[in-house]
C-alpha angles and dihedrals in degrees: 000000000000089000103053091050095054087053096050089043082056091046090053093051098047089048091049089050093043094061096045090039090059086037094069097035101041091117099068114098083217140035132197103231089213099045083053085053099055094041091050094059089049090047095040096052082050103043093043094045096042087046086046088045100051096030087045083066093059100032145014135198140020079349095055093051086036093055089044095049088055095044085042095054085037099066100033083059097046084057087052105058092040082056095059088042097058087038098233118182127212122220137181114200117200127216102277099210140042080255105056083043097061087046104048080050107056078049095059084045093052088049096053089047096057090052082051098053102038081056091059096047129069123224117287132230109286086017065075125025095040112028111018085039089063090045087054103050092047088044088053099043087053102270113328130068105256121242099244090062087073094042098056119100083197100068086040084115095066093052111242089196094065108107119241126226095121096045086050097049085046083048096052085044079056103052084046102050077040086227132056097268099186091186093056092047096050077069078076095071109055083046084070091047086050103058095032087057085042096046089041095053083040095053099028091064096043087059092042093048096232134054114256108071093055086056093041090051087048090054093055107046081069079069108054105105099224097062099079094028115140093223091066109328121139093272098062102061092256108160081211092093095030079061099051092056090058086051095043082055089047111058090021095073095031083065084052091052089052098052097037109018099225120149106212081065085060097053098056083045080055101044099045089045088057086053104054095077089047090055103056132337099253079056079083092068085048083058103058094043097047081046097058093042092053086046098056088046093053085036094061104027091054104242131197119250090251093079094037086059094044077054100056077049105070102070082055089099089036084047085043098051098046088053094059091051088049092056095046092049089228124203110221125168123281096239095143135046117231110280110243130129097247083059078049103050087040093054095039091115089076097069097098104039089049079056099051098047092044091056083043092058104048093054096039091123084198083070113023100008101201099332099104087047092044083052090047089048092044091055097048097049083041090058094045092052110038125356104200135161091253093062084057095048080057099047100058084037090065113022107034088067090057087047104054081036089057101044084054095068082065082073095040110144099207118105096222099042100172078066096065101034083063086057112049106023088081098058092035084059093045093070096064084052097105103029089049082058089063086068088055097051090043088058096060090050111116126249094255107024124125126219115246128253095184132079122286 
């Protein structure tokens, strides 16, 4: 019975995302079968939590998953039929040559390693105490998280600010396996691996202008350290990876608008940037960065207003949740100082030891191995062959968030900083990961190639 409910969970996700999936791409004459379905996992994790976190405020219970359920097979129909209307057609293009099949298939290895491993490991810390804690309350209080959760000074340690997309979709896991089955939700996470592997050979061989240096990118990111790390990989239930997958989407298909100008490329660069504050809290920061970037592209290529308002559009679920806190009056830990320039000038001293440990960091080989070092060189090669607009875009896309990660260590309210510095900068890395991949693939691209409009 548990089973069966953690499959049809799954089902309703991926439904929910399907539709909106086709909605926002309806336009395409064509559509890659295996693209839809990666897109429909992140879309449906944001469309099911954000439907269980707005009708949990109205009703609770069997009528709550009954009412989601609806709302879920509802939209994944109406993309359907949209779809037929507009006549779209799947397909699923296979690796052309020996060498693209070897390296589609150690993909496929690598997937089904990181299910097998995230079987074998319980949840980690945070995969606990932040995110699996809100699901089980609002299991437990019929389907939302109760009010008093965020008013009490006592549950301040697990962070009651912290958005919840994750803890929702564990939630609607929850209602469906009828307990909190922490074994069938941790299936959750390499769903995430899988379609961030899968988007990053997709979109990494768009920008190269031929396949394999989108697979090959795929294939390596298994071997990034970090990835599978205990202390917030992929298999402890971390909303550090899940995030960089919305970010990978992002700017992903903000460089294909670039290159193509096609708007249903906007709009999965819109939705995914709405999503990232609703994943995790440094998703905010994402936001802003993805933001700018969408706004210079829109900036020099002329855009009508149409996009520029799509764009205002995307911090409506970020404006929407902090109201909420503010209405609850939530407690939240006191990690950071207020920002202000007379905390800055204070605190100035730090600027060379959050340096140092920064550079540390990115060539720690325990962590990275030699994957920080292999993005600075592509950049560089990148820049001596070839200086475009779309390296630029890159470049903000990955390094301003480390930045402005970095410059918030300056406010940090613990006493011993270089402490948590030590705790957090990993998994705050970790969330460029798979977008910084995309430098790698672009400097492989040839002189003259042309990205690709069509499916891949």
């Amino acid at each position: 019975m548990i089973l069966a409910g953690l499959v049809v969970g799954l089902m309703t996700i991926f439904v929910a995302g399907f539709g909106v999936t086709l909605l926002l791409l309806q336009t395409a004459p064509r559509l890659n079968g295996f693209e839809c379905f990666c897109l429909s996992w992140l879309f449906g994790c944001g469309t099911v939590s954000v439907l269980l976190f707005v009708c949990g405020t109205l009703v609770s219970g069997l009528t709550l998953q009954v009412l989601v359920t609806v709302c879920c097979v509802a939209i994944g129909f109406w993309g359907w039929k949209m779809g037929q209307r507009s006549q779209v057609q799947f397909v699923f293009p296979l690796p052309t040559s020996p060498m693209q099949w070897l390296l589609v298939g150690v993909v496929a290895l690598q997937i089904s390693a990181i299910f097998f491993i995230s079987c074998k490991h319980t949840l980690g810390w945070d995969g606990l105490i932040n995110w699996e804690i809100k699901a089980r309350y609002a299991f437990l209080n019929g389907g939302s998280v109760p009010a008093q959760y965020y008013q009490s000074d006592s549950r301040v340690f697990t962070h009651p600010q912290y958005p919840l997309m994750i803890p929702m979709t564990e939630l609607w896991l929850y209602l469906w396996m009828g307990e909190p089955n922490q074994f069938g939700v941790k299936a959750i996470f390499p769903f995430f691996y899988a379609t961030g592997a899968t988007l990053l050979a997709l979109l990494g061989g768009r920008l190269a202008g031929r396949p394999w240096p989108g697979y090959l990118a795929a294939v390596l990111l298994f071997f990034v350290p970090f990835i599978t790390d205990d202390n917030g990989g992929v298999v402890v239930g971390y909303a550090d990876f899940p995030l960089s997958v919305f970010y990978l989407v992002a700017i992903g298909y903000l460089l294909l608008f670039l290159a193509a100008g096609e708007s249903r490329h906007f709009y999965i660069y819109a939705a995914s940037l709405a999503l990232l504050p609703w994943t995790k809290r440094e998703g905010s920061i994402l936001w802003l960065v993805g933001g700018v970037a969408g706004a210079l592209v829109l900036w020099r290529n002329k855009h009508s207003y149409r996009a520029w308002l799509i764009l205002a559009l995307t911090p409506l679920i970020l404006l929407a949740w902090r109201v909420y806190l503010r209405v609850l009056q939530t407690f939240d830990l006191d990690d950071f100082m207020a920002v202000s320039f007379g905390t800055l000038r204070l605190n100035a001293g730090r600027a060379i030891p959050i340096g140092r440990e920064l550079l540390f960091e990115m060539v720690r080989l325990s962590n990275w191995s030699l994957f920080w070092l292999v993005v600075v060189a592509a950049f560089l090669y990148r820049v001596a062959r070839r200086k475009d607009f779309c390296l630029l875009i890159l470049f903000i896309a990955v390094f301003a968030p480390i930045a402005l990660y970095a410059s918030s260590y300056f406010f940090s309210g613990h006493k011993d900083y270089l402490w948590h510095i030590g705790t957090s900068l990993p998994r705050l890395l970790l969330q460029m990961v798979l977008v910084a991949w995309l430098v790698v693939a672009l400097a492989l691209r040839p002189p003259d190639a042309i990205s690709a409009n069509r499916p891949q």
